[in-house]
N, C-alpha and C positions, 0 to 999 in steps of 0.2 A: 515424770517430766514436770518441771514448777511450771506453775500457770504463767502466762506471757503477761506482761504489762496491758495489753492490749485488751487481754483476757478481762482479767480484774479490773481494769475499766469500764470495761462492758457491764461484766456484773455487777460494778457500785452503782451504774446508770438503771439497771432493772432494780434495784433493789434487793438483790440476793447475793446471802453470807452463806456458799455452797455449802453444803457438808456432805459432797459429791462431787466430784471435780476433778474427771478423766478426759484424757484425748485419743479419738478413735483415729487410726490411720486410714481409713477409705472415706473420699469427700462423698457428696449428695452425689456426683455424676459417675459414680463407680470406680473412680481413677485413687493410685496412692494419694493422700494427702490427709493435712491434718483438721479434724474440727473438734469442738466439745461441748461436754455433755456436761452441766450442772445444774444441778438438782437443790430442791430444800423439801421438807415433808411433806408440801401443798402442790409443788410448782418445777417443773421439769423444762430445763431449755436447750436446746442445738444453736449451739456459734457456729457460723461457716464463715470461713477466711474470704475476705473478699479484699487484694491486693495486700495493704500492710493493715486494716483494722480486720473486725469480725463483725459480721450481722446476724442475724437473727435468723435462725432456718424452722425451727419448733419449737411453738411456746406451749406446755401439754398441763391442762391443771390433773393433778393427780387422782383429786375425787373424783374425775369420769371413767378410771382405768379398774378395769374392774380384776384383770388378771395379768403378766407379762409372762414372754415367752421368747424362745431363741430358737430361730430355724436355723439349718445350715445350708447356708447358699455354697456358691462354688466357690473356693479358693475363701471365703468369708464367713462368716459368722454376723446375723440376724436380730437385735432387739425389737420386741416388738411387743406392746401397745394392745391388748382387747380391752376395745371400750363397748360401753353394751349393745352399741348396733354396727361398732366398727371395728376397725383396729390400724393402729398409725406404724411405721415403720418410725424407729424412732431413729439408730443410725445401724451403720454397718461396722464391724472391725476385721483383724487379723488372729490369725491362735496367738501372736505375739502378744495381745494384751487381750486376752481369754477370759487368764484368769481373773485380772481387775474386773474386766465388765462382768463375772460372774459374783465376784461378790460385792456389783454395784446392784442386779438384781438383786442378791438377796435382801438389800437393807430395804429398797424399793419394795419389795412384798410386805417385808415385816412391817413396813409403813402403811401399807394399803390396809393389812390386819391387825394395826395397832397395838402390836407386838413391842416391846425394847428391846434391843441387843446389846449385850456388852458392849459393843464398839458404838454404839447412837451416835455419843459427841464425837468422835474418830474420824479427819478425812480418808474416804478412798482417794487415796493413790495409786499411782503407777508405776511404781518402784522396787517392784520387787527383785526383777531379773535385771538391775544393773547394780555397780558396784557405789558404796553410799561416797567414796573416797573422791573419783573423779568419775561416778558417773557413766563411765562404762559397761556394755554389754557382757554378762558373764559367761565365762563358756558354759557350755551346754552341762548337766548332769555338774556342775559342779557350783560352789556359792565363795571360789577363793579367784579373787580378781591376777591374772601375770600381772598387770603392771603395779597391783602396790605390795605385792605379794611380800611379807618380811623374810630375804632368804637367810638373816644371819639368827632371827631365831628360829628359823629352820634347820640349822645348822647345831647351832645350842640344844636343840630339843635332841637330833642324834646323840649327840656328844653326854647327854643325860642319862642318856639306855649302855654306855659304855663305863660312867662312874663304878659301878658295882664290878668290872674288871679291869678297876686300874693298874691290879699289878702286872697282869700280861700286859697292857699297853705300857706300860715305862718299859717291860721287859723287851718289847719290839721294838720300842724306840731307842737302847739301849745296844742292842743287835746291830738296828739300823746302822746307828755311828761306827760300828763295830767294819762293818761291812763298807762303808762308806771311807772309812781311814787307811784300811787295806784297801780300797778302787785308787787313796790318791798316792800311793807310798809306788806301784806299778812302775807310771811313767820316772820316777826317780832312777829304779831300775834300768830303763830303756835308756836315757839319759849317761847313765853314766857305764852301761855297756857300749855305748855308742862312743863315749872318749876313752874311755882307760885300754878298753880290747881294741875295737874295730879301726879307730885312727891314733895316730900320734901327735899327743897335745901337750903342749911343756905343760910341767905340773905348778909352776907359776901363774899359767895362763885361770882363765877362764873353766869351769868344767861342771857339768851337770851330774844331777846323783848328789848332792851337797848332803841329803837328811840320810843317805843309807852309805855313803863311804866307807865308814867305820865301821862297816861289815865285814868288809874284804879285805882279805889278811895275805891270800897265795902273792907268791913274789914274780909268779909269770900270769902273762896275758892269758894263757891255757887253762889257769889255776883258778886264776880269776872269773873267765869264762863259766867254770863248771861250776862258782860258788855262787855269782849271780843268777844262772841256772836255775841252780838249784832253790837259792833262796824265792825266786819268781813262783818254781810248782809250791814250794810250801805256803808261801804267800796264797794262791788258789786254793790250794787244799784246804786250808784254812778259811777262807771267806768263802769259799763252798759250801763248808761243814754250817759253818754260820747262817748263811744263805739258805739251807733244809731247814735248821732247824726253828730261824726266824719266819718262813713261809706258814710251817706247821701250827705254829702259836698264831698267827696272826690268822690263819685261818679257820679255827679255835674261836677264837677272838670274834671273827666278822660271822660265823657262824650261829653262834649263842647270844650274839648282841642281836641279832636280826630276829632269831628265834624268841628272844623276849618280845621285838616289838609285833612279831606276827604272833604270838598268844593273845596279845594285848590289844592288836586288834579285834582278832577274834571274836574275843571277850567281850568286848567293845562292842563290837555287830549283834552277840547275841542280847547283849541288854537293850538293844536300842525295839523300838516296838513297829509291829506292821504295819504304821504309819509311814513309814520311812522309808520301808520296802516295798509299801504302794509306789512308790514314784520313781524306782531305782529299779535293773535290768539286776539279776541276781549273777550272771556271767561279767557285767562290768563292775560288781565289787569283788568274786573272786577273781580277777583281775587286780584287785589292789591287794590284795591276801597275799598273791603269788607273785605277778609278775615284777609287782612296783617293788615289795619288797626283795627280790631277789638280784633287783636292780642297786637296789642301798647295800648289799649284802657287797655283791661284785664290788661297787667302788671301795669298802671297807678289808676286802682281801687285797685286792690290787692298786687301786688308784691310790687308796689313802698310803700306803709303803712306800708309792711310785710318787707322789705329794713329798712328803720327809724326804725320801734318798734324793731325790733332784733340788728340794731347796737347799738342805745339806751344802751338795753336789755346788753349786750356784756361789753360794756364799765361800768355801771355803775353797774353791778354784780360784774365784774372782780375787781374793786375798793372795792367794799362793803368787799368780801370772805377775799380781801389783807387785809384789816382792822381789819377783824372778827378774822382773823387767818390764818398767811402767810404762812407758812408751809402746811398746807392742800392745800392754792389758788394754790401753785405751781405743785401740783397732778396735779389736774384740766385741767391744760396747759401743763400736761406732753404727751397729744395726738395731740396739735397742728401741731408740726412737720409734722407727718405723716397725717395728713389731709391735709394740706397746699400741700404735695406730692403728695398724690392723686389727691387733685383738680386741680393740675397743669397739672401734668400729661396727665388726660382725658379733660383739658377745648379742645385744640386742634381738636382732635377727634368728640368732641362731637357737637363744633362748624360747623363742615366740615357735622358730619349729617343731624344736623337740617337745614342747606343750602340746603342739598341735599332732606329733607322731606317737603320744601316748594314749591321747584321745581316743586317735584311730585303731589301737590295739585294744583300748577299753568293748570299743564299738565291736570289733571283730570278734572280742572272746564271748560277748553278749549274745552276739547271732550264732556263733559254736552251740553256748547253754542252751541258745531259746529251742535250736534247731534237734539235735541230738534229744534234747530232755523231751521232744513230741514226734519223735521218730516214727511208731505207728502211725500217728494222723498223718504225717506227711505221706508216709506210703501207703496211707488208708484212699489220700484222692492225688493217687500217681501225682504228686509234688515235688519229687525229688530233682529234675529241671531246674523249677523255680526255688528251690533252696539254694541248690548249685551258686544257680546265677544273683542271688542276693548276698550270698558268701563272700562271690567272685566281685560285686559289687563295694560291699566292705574292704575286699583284700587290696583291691585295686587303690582306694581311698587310702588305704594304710600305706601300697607301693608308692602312693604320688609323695604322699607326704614322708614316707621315711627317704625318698629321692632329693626332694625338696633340701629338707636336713644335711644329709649329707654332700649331695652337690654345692651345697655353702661351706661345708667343711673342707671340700673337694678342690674349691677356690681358695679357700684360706691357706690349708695344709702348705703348699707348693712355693707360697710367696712367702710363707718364713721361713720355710727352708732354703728360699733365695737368699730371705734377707741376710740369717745368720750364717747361713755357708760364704756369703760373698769376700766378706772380712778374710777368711784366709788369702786369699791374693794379697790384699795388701800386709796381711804378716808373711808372705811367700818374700813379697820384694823388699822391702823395712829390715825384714827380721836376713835372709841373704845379704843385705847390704853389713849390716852390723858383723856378720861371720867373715867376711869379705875383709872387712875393716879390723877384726881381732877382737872386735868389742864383746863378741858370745863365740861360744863353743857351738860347733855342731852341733853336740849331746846337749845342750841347753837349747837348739831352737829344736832340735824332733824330742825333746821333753817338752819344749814349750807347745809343739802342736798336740801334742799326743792330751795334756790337758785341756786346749781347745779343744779338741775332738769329742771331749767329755763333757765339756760344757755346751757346745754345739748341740745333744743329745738333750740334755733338760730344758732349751732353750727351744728346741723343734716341740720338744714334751709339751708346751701349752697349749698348740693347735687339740690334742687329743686331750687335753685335761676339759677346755674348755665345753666339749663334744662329754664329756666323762660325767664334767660338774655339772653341766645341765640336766643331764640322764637323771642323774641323782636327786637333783633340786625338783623336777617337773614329779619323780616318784614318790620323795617326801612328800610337796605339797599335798600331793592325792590320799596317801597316807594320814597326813597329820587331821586333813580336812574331815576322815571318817570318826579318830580321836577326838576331835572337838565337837561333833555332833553330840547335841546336851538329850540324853534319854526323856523322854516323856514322861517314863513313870519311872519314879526314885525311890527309896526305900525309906524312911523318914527315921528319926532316928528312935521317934516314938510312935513307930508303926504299933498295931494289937497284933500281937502274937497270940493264934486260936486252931490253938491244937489241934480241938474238937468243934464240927457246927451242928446243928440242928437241921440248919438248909431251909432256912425263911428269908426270903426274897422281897425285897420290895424296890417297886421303881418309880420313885417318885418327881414328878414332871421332867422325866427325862427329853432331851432334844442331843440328836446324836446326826454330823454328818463326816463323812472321810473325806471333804472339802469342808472344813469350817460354814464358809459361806455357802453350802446345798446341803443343808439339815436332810439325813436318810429318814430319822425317829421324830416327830414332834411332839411334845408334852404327855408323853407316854406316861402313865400311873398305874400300877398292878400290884397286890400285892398276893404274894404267894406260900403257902403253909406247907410246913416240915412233912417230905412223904409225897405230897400232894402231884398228879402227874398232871403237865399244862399241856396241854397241843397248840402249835400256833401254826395259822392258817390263814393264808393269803395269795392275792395274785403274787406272778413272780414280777419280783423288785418291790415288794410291799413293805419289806423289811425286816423278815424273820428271820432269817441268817444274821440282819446286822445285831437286831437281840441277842440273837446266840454268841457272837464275838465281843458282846457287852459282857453279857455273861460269864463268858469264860478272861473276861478284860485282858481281849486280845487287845482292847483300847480302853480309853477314860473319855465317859459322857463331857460333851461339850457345856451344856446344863443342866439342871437337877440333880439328883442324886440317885447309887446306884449303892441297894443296902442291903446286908447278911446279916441274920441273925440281930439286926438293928444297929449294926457297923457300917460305915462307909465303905465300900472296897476299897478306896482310895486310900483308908488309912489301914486297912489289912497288911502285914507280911505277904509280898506276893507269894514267899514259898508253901506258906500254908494254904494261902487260899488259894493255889492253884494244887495243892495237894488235895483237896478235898474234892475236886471237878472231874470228870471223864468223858472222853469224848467217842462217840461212835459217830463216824460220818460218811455221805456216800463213796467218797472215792478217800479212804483212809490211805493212810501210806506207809507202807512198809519199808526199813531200812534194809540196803544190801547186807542180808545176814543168814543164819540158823531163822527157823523157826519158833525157838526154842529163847533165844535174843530179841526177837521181837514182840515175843510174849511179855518176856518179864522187860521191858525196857522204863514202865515206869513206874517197877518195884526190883533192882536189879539183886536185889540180896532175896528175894523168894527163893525155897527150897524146893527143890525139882518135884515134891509132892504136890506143893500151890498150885504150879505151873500146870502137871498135870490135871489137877481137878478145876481148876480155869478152863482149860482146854475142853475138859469133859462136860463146865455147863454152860461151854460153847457152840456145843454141837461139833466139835472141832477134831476131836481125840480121832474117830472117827477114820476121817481123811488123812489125818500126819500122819499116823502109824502104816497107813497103808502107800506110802511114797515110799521109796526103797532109800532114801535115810532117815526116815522118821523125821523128830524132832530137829535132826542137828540139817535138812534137807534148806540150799541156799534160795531165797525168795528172790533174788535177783532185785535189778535196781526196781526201786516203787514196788517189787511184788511181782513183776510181770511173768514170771513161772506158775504164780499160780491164778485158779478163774478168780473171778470177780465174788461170787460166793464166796470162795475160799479164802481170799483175803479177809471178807468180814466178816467170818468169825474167827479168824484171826483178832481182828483188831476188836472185837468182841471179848476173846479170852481175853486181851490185852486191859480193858476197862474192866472186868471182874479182878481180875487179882490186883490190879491197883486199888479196888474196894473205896471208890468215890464215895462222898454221902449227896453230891449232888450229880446227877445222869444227864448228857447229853445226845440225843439224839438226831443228828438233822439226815433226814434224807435216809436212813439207815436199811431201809430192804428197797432200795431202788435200782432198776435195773437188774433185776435177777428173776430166774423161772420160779413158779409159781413152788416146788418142792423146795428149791434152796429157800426161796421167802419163808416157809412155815419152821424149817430148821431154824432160820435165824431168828424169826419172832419167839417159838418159844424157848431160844436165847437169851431174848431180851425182857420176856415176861419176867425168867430168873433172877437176871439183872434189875431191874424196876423194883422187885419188892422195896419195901423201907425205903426209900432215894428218894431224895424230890426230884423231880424228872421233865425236862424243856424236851420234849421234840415236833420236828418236822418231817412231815410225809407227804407224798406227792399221790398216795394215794388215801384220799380222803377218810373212806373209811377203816383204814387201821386205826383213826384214831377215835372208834369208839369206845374204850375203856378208858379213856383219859377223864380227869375227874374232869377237868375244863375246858372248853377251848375258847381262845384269844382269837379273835378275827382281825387281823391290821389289812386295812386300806390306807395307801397314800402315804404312810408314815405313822397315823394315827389308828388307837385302837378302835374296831366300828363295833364288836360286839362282843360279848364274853358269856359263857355258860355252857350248861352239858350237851354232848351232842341230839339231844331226842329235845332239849328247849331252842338248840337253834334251828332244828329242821322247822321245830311249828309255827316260826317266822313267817308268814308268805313271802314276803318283800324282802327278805335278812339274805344281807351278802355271803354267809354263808349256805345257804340253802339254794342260792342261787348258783356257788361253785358247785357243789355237790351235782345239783340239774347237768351243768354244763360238762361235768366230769362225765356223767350217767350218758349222755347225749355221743359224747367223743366216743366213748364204752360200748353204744351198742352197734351190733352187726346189723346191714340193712341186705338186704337180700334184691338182688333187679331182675326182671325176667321171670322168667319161667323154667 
């Protein structure tokens, strides 16, 4: 939102060039309303609206603030103030601008610890979730505004995925006319069976059938009959034949065009990084995978055919009737007008539904994934009720709105079909006057309806085109908006390609958060030697998992740097360097497959000996052979055929025959009986030799064999060394988990 005149007056009278300069929507009395919040490095102020200017609500000097924090009130969200004997409410907002005021706190901290940010000089604004064009609210889940939305290079961008099959398209469009020239040759027929057989027309007169005369040779009306006939089936037979064989290519055509762009999406999602799929329902984009696209597919079999054959149709009747008889043709297009007004009218509207009816199917397929893909937990705390009814709540949303849509269709459809049907009346009475008069043939005015009739049909066709072309536009968008999301991490063209590493790790002054503005890592430094096993060890949320997804650069550090071997990862080949990594984690995941497929999945050319002897210093061999299909036995979706043991050494065998040099472990014997843990540990002891080795344990002491451990508190590392130098800490936050672990751990006995 720009600051108000009022605004910026205010602050030229304090003295302050903000470089913070948001507006909260809930005033000081609780009520919706606007005030704001701007800030300088020293000096923190609250404008409140008071009629058309702004006063002064909080003038807060910053050197007394010794921490900020955000509670969550009801329906709000909380800024607030610990000063060192107080703490001030500074304002209140919406999740509407959440985000803003989240990273209007972070610059506020970084101020208070005299920190820089990349963004220092940088105003926060409040701009994110509106459109930069006119300023409008975006929809939800999506960053592409309806109203400025380009639909003609939306259109263009299709039209791009088809170049590479020009030849079937001339070919269908070829057909088309084909097909189209036989529909207008028909009524000529009708025309001129109608005067030469069924009435008696001096042949001086007037006579319809003028382009197919020359056909008919018999010297009796009978003759004639059977040759007109006859010509009529072969004519169908014909444009039938045509009709198959132009459906088959064109579906070909909409088929394999669609299929480029759904690889390409695909392709497209899997480059893009977990930053993206934070904030994204993974049912609302296969939703764009599937449904949107199968929605571009349909209008490229059907619509786009039914587009050609009707303008065709359109043009070369309109021409035909002018020739036949101008006078009548201009009846005809005496309804244009007012269909042109209608369709203009509702294109708007009708547009703005069908956005809003894909939405809702987005919405819908999301709570399908989310619900189904946690099936157990729902029937783990009898939820199945309250699934139902959040379904039933979705479906409903999607019934209103897909009602919505087509009850505007619903209206439209009817009154051009008024409009353009009307006209025949007056060619009924016009055109009977003229037959009356000797000025046309019979057979020229039921030839002249019979091509009304035809053109009536392409001219109702708009109501469904325009229900057709929206479908199509609102899928694109959704489409193209996943194609133009720019990957985070890119390949460079002078990335290091490293075949081989050592597996020397260093992190130096890393700050890493999955909101930019709420850093997870602060100024984290470590450096790590080849072989070498690190334990990292913290409260949970400390931020050892977010290490681990450093690590494996599930992301790219916000600051500092994050180095292999004395490489940047960032300029690594991600293939190598994510060839050289291996993950064992607690809830690993197994693909619907063999056993046997999921072993070798990230070594697929292993030789069924690998496999086997993976398996075997899995602890694993074991148990497969003893399922009644062995290796080739299906794991079902995630695994869930077999236990939780059995999965990880699964996914155990699975990181030995991929043969990492660098080993990941988070979490990796958790949740399992004490016999399955000792199988898996001296799995992983196999595993560990030679590997430099990050893992996480939830129980403290497996990790004393680690050469190191890393203590994160807060984000920041608090201690580092062997575990027998952190136990002899008194006060060391790790000796303090370990107590507290010990304490949870023991049995206390009551009574007697």
């Amino acid at each position: 939102m720009e600051m108000p005149a009022a605004v910026a007056q205010k602050a030229l009278e304090l003295g302050l060039d903000p470089a913070i300069s948001l507006a909260a929507d809930i005033t000081a009395e609780g009520s919706y309303g606007t005030r704001w919040v701007l800030a300088v490095p020293a000096r923190l102020v609250v404008l409140d609206k008071v009629g058309d200017a702004f006063d002064v609500g909080l003038d807060l000097d910053l050197s007394t603030v010794r921490k900020w924090r955000v509670d969550n009130g009801v329906g709000a969200k909380v800024l607030v103030a610990e000063l060192t004997k107080d703490q001030v409410e500074v304002t209140r907002y919406t999740l509407a601008v959440a985000d803003q005021f989240a990273k209007a706190r972070s610059r506020l901290e970084a101020w208070g610890e005299g920190e820089q940010l990349e963004e220092r000089d940088e105003k926060v604004a409040d701009d994110d979730r509106s459109c930069a064009k006119c300023s409008r609210p975006l929809p939800e889940g999506s960053r592409i505004c309806p109203k400025c939305f380009d639909r003609r290079h939306a259109l263009s961008r299709l039209y791009h995925y088809i170049v590479p099959h020009l030849g079937k398209l001339y070919l269908v469009l070829g057909l088309v006319l084909l097909t189209t020239i036989l529909g207008l040759i028909m009524p000529q027929f009708q025309g001129l069976l109608f005067d030469r057989v069924l009435t008696d027309q001096p042949e001086s007169g007037p006579e319809g059938g003028k382009w197919v005369a020359w056909m008919i040779t018999a010297p009796t009306k009978a003759g004639m009959l059977t040759q007109i006939v006859l010509l009529i089936l072969l004519s169908q037979i014909i444009s039938t034949t045509i009709s198959m064989f132009r459906g088959r290519v064109a579906s070909w055509l909409a088929y394999y065009v669609v299929h480029d762009i759904r690889v390409e999406l695909y392709d497209h999602l899997q480059s893009l990084t977990l930053r993206y799929f934070d904030k994204r329902q993974s049912g609302a984009l296969m939703s764009r995978v599937t449904n949107d696209t199968r929605a571009m597919q349909g209008f490229l079999i059907d619509g786009f055919q039914a587009l050609i054959i009707n303008s065709i149709t359109l043009v070369a009747i309109g021409a035909l009737l002018l020739s036949e008889n101008w006078q009548l043709a201009l009846l005809t297009l005496a309804p244009a007008p007012l269909v042109t007004f209608l369709a203009t009218a509702f294109w708007r509207r009708i547009r703005m539904y069908y956005g809003r009816l894909w939405q809702r199917w987005e919405r819908m397929s999301a709570t399908i994934s989310d619900s189904l893909g946690g099936v157990r937990v729902v029937k783990a705390f009898a939820a199945e009720h309250r699934e139902a009814r959040r379904f039933e709540h979705d479906s409903l949303g999607l019934a209103e709105a897909g009602t919505r849509a087509n009850q505007l269709r619903a209206t439209l459809s009817p009154w051009l079909m008024f409009a353009t049907s009307s006209s025949s009346l007056l060619v009924w009475f016009f055109g009977g006057r003229q037959v009356l008069a000797g000025q046309m043939s019979p057979g020229q005015l039921v030839q002249f309806f019979a091509y009304l009739g035809m053109i009536y049909g392409p001219i109702q066709w708009l109501s469904d085109l325009f229900n057709w072309f929206q479908e199509t536009l609102a899928a694109s968008e959704r489409v193209w908006e996943v194609l133009d999301e720019q990957p985070e991490m890119t390949v460079a063209d002078d990335a290091v390609r490293m075949p081989d590493v050592e597996g020397r790790f260093e992190f130096d002054h890393v700050t890493f958060g999955y909101e930019r503005h709420e850093p997870v890592l602060k100024d984290i430094s470590l450096q790590v030697e080849p072989g070498e096993m690190i334990g990292l060890v913290g409260h949970s949320g400390a931020g050892k998992s977010t290490m681990i997804n450093l690590i494996c650069r599930f992301y790219d550090v916000d600051e500092g740097a994050l180095r292999i071997d004395g490489v940047d990862v960032r300029q690594v080949h991600p293939d190598d360097y994510r060839r050289h990594i291996g993950v064992v984690l607690q809830d690993n995941y197994l693909f619907n497959g063999r056993i046997y497929d999921n072993i070798c999945y990230g070594a697929p050319t292993a030789e069924p000996r690998a496999v086997f002897e993976a398996a075997l210093a899995a602890n694993a061999h074991e148990f497969i052979v003893g399922l009644p299909d062995g290796y080739d036995t299906v794991v079902g979706e995630r695994g869930h055929r077999l236990s939780g043991g059995e999965r990880q050494r699964v996914s155990i065998a699975r990181a030995i025959l991929h043969n990492p040099r660098v080993l990941i472990l988070d979490e990796a014997t958790a949740s399992v009986d004490t016999r399955t843990e000792r199988a898996i540990q001296q799995a992983l002891e196999r595993l560990v030799r030679g590997r430099t080795t990050f893992a996480i344990a939830h129980r403290l002491s497996t990790l004393r064999n680690a050469n190191r451990l890393v203590v994160i508190d807060r984000g920041r590392i608090a201690e580092v060394g062997t575990h027998d130098e952190l136990m002899a800490k008194e006060d060391g936050v790790f000796r303090r988990l370990v107590e507290m672990q010990t304490d949870m751990n023991r049995i206390t006995y009551i009574g007697g």
